[in-house]
C-alpha positions in Angstrom: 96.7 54.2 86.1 93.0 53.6 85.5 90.9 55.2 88.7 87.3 54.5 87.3 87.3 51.1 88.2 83.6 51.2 90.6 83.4 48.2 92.5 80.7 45.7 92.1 81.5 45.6 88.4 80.5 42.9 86.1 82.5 40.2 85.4 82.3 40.2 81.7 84.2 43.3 81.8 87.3 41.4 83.9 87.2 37.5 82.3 87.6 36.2 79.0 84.5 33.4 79.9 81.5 34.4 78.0 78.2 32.6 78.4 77.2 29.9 79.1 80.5 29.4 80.4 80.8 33.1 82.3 79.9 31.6 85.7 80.4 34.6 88.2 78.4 37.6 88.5 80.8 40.5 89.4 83.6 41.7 91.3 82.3 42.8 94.7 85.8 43.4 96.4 89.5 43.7 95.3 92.6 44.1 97.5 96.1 43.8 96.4 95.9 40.1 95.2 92.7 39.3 96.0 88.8 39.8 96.2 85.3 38.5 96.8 83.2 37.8 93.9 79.6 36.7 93.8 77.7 34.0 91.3 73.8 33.3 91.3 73.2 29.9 90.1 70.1 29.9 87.5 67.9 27.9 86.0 69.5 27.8 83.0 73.2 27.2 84.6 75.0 25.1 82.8 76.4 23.0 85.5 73.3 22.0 86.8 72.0 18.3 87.4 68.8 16.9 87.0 67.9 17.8 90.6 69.0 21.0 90.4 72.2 21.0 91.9 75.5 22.3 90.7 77.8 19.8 89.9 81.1 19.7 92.2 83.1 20.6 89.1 81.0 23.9 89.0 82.4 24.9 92.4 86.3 24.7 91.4 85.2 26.9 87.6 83.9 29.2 89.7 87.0 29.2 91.8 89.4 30.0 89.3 87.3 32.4 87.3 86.9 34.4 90.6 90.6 34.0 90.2 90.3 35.6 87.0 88.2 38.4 87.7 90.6 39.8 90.7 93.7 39.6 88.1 91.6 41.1 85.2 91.1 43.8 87.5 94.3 44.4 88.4 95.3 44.3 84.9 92.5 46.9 84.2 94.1 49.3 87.1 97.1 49.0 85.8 96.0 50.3 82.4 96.6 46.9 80.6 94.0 44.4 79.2 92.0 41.6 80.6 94.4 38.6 79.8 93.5 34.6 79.6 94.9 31.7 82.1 94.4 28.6 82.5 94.0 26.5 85.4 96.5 24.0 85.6 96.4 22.1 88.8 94.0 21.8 92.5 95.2 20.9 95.4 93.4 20.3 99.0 90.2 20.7 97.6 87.4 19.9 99.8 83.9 19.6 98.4 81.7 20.1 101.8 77.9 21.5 100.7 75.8 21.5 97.5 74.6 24.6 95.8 71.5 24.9 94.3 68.8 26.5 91.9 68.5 29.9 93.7 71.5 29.8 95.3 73.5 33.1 95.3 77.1 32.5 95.9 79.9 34.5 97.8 83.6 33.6 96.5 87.2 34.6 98.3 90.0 34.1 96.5 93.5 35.5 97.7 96.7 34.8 95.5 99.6 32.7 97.9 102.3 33.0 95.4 103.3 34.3 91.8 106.2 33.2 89.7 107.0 33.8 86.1 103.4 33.5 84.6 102.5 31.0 87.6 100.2 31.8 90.5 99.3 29.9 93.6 95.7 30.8 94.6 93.2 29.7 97.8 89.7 30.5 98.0 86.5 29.3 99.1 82.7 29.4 98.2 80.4 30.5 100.6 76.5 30.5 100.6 75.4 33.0 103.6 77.7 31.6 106.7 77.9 27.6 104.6 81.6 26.6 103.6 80.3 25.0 100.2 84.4 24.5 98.9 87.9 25.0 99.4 90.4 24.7 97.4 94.0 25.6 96.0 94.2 26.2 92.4 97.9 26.4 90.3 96.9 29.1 87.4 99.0 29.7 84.5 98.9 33.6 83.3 100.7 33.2 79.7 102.6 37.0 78.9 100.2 37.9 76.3 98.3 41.0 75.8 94.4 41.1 74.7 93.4 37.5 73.9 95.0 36.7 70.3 97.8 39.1 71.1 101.0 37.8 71.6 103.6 40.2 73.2 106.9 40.5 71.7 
């Protein structure tokens, strides 16, 4: 088992996303299944609208790739390799604030339920004490090693 693991760490290190896709920061807290992860939203984001706004679709990305970063992680800890998934399905998603230009995002995600390569996640966006979005996301974890390894 990995021990060096010093959280906040950078989320490049934990998802497959690279820019301008990569839309989390880092990893500011993991417990068994879950964490809190943080995203600035910049100038240059790609999700932003003429008005500087994230789009809604933004909010649910950055959802699942906190998703991501808690099980790259884990994977990490557990000596493996950061993996790829693929979100498959939302659920009681509730779009209730806007984030904007400036905005530095706080994101809980917890994992409900895991089952052969499936996992049922909840989490929420937060800027400062603001419930920006809600949602439940169905991720699929193929059983792959290091992106473009297969395992046998």
């Amino acid at each position: 088992m990995v021990h060096d693991l010093v959280l906040p760490m950078a989320a490049e290190a934990l998802i497959p996303h690279r820019l301008p896709m990569r839309l989390i920061d880092r990893l500011l807290s993991f417990s068994d299944g879950g964490g809190t992860v943080e995203a600035a939203v910049g100038a240059d984001h790609l999700f932003l609208d003429d008005a500087g706004f994230l789009e809604d679709v933004a909010l649910v990305e950055i959802l699942a790739q906190a998703y991501a970063a808690v099980k790259g992680y884990a994977e990490l800890q557990q000596g493996g390799a950061v993996g790829q998934g693929f979100l498959v399905g939302i659920r009681r998603a509730q779009l209730l604030g806007k984030a904007r230009v400036g905005d530095r995002l706080e994101v809980a995600i917890r994992t409900l339920a895991a089952i052969e390569g499936f996992a049922i996640a909840e989490g929420e966006v937060r800027r400062g004490g603001e419930v920006l979005a809600t949602a439940n996301l169905k991720l699929w974890v193929p059983p792959a090693g290091p992106i473009g390894e297969e395992k046998e």
